[in-house]
N, CA, C and O atoms as a GROMACS GRO file, in nm:
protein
  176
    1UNK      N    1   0.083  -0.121   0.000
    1UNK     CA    2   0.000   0.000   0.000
    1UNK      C    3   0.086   0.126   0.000
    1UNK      O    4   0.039   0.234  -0.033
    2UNK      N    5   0.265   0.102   0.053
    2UNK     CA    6   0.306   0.229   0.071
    2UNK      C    7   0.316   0.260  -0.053
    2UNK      O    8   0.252   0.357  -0.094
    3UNK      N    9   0.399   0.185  -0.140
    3UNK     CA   10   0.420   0.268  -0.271
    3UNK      C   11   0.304   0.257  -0.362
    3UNK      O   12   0.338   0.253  -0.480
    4UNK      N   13   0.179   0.252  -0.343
    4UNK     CA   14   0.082   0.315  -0.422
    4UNK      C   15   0.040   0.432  -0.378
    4UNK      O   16   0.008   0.527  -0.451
    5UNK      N   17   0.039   0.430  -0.250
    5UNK     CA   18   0.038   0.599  -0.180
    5UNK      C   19   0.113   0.698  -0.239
    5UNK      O   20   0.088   0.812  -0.278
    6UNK      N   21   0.219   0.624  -0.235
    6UNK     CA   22   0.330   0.748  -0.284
    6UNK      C   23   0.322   0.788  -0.395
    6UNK      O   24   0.360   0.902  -0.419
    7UNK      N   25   0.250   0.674  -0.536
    7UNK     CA   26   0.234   0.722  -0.649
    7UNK      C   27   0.122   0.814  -0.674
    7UNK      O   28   0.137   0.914  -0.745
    8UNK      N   29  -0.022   0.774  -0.601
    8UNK     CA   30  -0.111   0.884  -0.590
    8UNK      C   31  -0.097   0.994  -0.573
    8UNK      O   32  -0.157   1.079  -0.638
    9UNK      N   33   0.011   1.026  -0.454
    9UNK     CA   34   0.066   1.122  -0.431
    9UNK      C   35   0.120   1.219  -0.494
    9UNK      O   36   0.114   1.341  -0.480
   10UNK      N   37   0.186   1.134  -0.582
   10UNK     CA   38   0.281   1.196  -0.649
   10UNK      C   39   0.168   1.232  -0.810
   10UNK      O   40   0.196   1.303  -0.906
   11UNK      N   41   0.071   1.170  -0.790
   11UNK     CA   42  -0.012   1.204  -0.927
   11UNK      C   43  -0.123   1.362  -0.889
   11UNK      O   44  -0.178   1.444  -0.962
   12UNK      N   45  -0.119   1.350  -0.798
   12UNK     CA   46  -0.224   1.442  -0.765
   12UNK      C   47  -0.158   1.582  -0.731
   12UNK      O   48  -0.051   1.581  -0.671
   13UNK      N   49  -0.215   1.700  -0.766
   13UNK     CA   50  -0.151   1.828  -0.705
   13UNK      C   51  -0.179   1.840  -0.555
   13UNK      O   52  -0.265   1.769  -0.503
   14UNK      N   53  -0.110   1.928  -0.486
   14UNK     CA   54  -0.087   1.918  -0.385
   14UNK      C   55  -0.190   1.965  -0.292
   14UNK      O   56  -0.172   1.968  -0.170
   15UNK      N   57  -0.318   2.008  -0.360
   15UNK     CA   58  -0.416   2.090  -0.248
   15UNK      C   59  -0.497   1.946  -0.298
   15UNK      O   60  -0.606   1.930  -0.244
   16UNK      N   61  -0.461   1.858  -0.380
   16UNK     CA   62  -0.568   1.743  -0.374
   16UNK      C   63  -0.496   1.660  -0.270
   16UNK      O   64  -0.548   1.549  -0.281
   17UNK      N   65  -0.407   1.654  -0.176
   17UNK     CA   66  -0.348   1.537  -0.150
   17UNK      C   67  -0.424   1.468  -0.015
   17UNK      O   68  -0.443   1.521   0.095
   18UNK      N   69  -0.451   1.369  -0.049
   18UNK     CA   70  -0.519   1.320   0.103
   18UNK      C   71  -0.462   1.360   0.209
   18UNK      O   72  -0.341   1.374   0.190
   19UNK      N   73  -0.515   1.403   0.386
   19UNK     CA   74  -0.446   1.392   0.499
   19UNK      C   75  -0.395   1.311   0.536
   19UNK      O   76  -0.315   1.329   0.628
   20UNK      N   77  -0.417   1.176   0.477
   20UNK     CA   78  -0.387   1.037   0.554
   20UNK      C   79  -0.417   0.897   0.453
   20UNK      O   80  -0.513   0.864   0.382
   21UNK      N   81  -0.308   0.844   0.480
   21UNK     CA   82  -0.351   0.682   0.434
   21UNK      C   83  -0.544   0.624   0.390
   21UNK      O   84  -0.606   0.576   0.296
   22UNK      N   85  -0.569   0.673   0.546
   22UNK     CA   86  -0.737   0.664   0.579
   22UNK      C   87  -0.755   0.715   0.416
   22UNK      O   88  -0.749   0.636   0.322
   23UNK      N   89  -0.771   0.812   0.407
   23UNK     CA   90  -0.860   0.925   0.362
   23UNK      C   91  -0.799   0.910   0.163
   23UNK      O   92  -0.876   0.937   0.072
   24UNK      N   93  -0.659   0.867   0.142
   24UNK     CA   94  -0.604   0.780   0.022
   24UNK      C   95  -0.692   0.665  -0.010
   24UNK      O   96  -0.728   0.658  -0.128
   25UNK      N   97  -0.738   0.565   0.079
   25UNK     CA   98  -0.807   0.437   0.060
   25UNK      C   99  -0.933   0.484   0.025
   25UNK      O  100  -0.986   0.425  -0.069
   26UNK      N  101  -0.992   0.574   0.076
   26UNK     CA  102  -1.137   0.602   0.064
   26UNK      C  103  -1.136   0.689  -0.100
   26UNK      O  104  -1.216   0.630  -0.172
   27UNK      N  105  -1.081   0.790  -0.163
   27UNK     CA  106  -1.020   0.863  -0.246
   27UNK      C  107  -1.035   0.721  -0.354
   27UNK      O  108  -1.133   0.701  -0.425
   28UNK      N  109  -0.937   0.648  -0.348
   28UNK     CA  110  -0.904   0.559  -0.454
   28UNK      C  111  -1.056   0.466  -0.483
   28UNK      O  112  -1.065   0.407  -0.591
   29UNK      N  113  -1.164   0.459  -0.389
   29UNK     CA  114  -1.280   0.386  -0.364
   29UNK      C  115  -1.362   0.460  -0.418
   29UNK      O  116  -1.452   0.392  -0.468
   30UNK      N  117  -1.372   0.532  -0.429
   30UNK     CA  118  -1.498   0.661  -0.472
   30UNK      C  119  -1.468   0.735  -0.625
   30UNK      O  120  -1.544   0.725  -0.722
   31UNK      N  121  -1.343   0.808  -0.621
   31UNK     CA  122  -1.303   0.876  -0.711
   31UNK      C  123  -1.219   0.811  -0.851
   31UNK      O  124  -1.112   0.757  -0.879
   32UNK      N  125  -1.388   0.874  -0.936
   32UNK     CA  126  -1.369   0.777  -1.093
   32UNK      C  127  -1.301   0.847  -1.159
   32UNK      O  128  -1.305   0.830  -1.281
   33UNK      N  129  -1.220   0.946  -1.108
   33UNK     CA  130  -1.111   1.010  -1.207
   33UNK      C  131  -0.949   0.997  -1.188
   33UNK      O  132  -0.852   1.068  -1.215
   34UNK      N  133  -0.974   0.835  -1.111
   34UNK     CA  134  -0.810   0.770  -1.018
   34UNK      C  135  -0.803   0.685  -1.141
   34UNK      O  136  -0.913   0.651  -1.185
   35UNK      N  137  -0.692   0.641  -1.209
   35UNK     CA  138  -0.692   0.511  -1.344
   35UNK      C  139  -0.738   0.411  -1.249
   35UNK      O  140  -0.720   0.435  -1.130
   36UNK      N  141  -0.820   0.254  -1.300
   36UNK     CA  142  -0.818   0.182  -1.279
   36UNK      C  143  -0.674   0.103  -1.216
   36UNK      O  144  -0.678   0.020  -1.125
   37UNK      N  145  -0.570   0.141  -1.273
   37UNK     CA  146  -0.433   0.077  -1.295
   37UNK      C  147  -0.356   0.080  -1.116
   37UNK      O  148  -0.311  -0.009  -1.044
   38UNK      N  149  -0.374   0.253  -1.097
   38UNK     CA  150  -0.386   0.267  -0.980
   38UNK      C  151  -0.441   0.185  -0.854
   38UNK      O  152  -0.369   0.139  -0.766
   39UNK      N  153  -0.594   0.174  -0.862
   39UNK     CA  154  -0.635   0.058  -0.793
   39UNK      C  155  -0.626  -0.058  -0.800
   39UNK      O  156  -0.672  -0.132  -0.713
   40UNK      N  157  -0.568  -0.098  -0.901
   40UNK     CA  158  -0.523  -0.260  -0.904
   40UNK      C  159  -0.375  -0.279  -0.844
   40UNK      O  160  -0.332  -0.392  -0.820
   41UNK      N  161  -0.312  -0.184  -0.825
   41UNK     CA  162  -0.193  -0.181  -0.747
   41UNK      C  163  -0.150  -0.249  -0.624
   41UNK      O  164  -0.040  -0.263  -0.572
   42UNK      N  165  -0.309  -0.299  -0.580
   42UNK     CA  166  -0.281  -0.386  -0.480
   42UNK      C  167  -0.355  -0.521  -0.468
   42UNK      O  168  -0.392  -0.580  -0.366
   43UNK      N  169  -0.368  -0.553  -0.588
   43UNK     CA  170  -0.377  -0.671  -0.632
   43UNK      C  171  -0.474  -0.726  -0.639
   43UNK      O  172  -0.488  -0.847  -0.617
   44UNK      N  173  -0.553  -0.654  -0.669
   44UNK     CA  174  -0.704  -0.697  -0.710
   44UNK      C  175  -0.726  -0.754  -0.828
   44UNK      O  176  -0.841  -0.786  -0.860
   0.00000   0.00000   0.00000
């Protein structure tokens, strides 16, 4: 999970960036403008 964090991270500008891990997981669950590719990052 860390280094998909870090890539989100690193994809998103900085006033988008989640506060927290929490709040990354929920982000990647909801938001249909994350690639699929992204969420398969952890092996779905």
């Amino acid at each position: 999970m860390t280094l998909l964090t870090i890539d989100l991270y690193g994809a998103l500008p900085e006033s988008e960036r989640p506060a927290s891990v929490d709040k990354t997981v929920t982000l990647m669950s909801v938001d249909p403008n994350i690639p699929f590719s992204l969420q398969s990052g952890s092996g779905a």
